[in-house]
C-alpha positions as a printed NumPy array, in Angstrom:
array([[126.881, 109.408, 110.952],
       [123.968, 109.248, 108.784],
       [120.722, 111.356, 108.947],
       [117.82 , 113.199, 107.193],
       [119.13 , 116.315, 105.577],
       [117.221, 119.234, 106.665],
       [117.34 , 123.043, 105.415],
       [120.095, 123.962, 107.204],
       [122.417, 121.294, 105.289],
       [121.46 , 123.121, 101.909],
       [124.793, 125.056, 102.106],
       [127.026, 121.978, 102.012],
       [124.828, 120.107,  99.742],
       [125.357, 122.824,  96.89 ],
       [129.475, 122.674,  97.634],
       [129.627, 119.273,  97.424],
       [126.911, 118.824,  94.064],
       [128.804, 121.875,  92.225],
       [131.87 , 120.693,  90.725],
       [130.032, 117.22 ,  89.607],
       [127.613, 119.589,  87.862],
       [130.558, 122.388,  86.621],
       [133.239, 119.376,  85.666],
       [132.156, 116.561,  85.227],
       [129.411, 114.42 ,  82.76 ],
       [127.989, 112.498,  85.797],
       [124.867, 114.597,  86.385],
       [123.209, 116.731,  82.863],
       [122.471, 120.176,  84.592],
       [125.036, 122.123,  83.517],
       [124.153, 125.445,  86.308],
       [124.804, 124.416,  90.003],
       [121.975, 124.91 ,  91.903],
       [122.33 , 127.875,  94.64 ],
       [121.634, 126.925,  98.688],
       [117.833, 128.518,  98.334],
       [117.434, 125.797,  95.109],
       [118.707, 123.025,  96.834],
       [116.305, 123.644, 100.329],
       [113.603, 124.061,  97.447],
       [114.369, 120.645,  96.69 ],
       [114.645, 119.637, 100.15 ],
       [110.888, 120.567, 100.66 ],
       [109.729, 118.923,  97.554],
       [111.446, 115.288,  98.394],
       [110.063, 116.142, 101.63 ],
       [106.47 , 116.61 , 100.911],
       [106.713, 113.274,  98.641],
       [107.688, 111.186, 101.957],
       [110.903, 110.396, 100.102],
       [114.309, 109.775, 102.221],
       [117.153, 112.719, 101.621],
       [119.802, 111.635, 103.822],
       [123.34 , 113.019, 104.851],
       [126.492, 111.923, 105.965],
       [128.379, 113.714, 108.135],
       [132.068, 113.139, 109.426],
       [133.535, 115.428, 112.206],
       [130.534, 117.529, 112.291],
       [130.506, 118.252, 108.293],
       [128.268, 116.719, 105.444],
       [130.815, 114.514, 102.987],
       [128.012, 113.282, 100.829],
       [123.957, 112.732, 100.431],
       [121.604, 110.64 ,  98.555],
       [118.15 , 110.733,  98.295],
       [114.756, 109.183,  96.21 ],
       [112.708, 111.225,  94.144],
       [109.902, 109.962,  91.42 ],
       [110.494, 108.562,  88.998],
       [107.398, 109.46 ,  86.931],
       [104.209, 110.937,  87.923],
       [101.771, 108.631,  86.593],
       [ 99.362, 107.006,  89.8  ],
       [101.174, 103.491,  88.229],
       [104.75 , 104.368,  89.28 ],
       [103.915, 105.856,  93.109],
       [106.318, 102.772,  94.004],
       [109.146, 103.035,  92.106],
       [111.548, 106.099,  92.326],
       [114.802, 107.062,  91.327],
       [118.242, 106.91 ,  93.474],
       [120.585, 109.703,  93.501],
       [124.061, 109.762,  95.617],
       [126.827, 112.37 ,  95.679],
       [130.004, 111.924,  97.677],
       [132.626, 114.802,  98.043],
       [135.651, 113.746,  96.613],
       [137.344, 114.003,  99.433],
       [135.706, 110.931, 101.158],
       [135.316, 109.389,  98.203],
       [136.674, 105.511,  98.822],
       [136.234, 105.211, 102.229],
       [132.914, 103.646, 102.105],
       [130.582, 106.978, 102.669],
       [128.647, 106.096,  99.519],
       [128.426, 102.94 , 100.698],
       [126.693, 103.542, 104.242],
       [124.404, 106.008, 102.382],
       [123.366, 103.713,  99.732],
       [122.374, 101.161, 101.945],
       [120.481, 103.319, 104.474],
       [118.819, 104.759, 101.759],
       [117.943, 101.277, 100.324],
       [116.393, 100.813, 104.062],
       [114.307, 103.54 , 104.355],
       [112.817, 103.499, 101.182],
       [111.333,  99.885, 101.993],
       [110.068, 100.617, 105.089],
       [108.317, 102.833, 103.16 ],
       [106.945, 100.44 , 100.947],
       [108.425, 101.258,  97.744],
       [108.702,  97.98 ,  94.869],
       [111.607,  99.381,  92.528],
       [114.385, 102.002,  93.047],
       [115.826, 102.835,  89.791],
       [119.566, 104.695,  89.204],
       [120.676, 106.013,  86.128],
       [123.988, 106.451,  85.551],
       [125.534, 108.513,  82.649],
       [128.534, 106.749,  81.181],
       [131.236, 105.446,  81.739],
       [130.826, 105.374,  85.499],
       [133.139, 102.611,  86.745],
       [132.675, 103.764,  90.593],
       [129.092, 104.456,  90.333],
       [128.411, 100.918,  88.171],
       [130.304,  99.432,  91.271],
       [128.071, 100.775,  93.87 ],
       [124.898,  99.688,  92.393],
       [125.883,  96.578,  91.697],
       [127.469,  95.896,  95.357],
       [123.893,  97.011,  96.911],
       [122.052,  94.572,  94.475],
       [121.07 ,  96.951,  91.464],
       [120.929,  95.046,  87.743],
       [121.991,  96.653,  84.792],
       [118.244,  96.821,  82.748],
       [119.521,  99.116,  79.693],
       [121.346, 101.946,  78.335],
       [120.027, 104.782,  76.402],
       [122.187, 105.961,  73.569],
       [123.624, 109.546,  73.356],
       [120.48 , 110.73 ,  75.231],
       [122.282, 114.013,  76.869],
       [124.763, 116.475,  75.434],
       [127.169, 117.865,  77.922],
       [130.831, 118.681,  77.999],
       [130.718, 118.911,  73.95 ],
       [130.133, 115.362,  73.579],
       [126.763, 113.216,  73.398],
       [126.668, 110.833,  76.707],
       [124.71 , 107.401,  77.547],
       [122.911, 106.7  ,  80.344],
       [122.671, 103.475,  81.598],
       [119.791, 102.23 ,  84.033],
       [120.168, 100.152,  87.047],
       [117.29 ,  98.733,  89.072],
       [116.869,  96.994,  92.154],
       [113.47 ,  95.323,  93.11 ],
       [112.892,  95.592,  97.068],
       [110.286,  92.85 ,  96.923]])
């Protein structure tokens, strides 16, 4: 089942972000974020009329994604950035999937023109899932973060709603 996160899913949204943020290069903070930070952020994609959307399976959330600006400027009110976290344990069985393309939904009924994703690299699964809900590779940005004691590159993926 998919749905709009809430406050109360801030708990399981910290478990499932932490160990991408502790282990691994795909996101570039390098602290996880406690339950009160993550319902902080809750609020602010909230009051920005932005999806932040759950999946839940048996009653527990196995992964999120969500839209957030993607810069301030009046010019870019309708283009935002993607995110999507899956808990490894539902990785592969097409969570990510369902999310991505209910938050692809939502975010043109609410009018927006351009969803970007950037993805630090490599990213095999997370090149995949872009491209399968009609993202195009638009650039990469060399050895733009430092994490894990090596510089990474982020790629950028965008996908024009119309």
């Amino acid at each position: 089942m998919i749905r709009g996160a809430n406050a109360d899913d801030a708990d399981a949204i910290a478990a499932i972000y932490a160990p991408f943020v502790r282990d691994t290069i795909v996101t570039f903070e390098e602290q996880p974020p406690s339950p009160t930070e993550i319902a902080r952020r809750l609020a602010e994609v909230a009051l920005l009329r932005l999806p932040w959307l759950v999946a839940e399976q048996s009653g527990q959330v196995v992964g999120y994604a969500y839209a957030t600006t993607w810069k301030t400027r009046a010019s870019y009110r309708r283009t935002v950035e993607s995110a999507i976290y899956v808990a490894p344990t539902s990785t592969r069985a097409g969570v990510g999937s369902r999310l991505y393309g209910e938050l692809v939904t939502e975010l043109s009924a609410r009018g927006i023109h351009a969803i970007l994703g950037g993805i630090a690299l490599p990213n095999l699964a997370s090149i995949g899932l872009h491209e399968k809900h009609g993202f195009v590779h638009v650039g990469t940005l060399r050895e733009v973060g430092f994490k894990l004691d090596r510089w990474i590159d982020v790629g950028y993926w965008e996908r024009v709603l119309g």
